[in-house]
C-alpha positions, 0 to 999 in steps of 0.5 A, spaced: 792 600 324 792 601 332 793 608 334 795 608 342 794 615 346 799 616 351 794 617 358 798 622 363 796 623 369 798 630 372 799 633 379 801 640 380 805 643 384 808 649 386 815 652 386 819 658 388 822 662 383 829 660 384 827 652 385 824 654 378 830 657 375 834 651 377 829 646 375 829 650 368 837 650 368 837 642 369 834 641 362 838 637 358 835 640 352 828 643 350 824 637 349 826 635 356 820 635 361 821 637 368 819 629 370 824 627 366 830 632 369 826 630 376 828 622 375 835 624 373 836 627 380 839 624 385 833 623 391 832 618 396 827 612 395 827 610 401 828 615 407 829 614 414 823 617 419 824 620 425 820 614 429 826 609 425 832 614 426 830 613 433 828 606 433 836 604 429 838 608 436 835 604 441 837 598 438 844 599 435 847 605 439 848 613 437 851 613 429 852 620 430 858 624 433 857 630 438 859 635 432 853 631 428 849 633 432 851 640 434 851 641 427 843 638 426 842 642 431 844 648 428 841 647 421 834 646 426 834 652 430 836 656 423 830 653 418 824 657 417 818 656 413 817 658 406 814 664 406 807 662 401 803 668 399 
């Protein structure tokens, strides 16, 4: 009889206790990982970086409205780091 271990590699990261709370409410079930609800969430694979936002713009013209960028605008003057002890 073959017997094969399952080697994980980890990584530890660190949460806010309200990211953890949600995280922790989006299990399915108490046998379900936190990698497995993270899988599950709807996240980008491929996303866009300023430098080819900007190249999409050069090349193809302004994709966003003016309320679009008002609105980019006031999201960037609103967001603060987070507050780490």
């Amino acid at each position: 009889m073959i017997v094969y271990e399952k080697y994980v590699a980890t990584k530890t990261i660190t949460l806010e206790l309200d990211a953890y709370d949600r995280l922790r409410t989006a299990k399915r079930s108490p046998r379900e990982s936190f990698s497995e609800v993270v899988r599950r969430l709807a996240i980008p694979r491929d996303a866009v970086t300023g430098r080819q936002l900007l190249s999409m713009c050069r090349t193809r013209g302004a994709q966003l409205t003016e309320e679009d960028c008002r609105a980019i605008d006031r999201l960037n003057a609103e967001d603060q780091p987070p507050t780490i002890p």
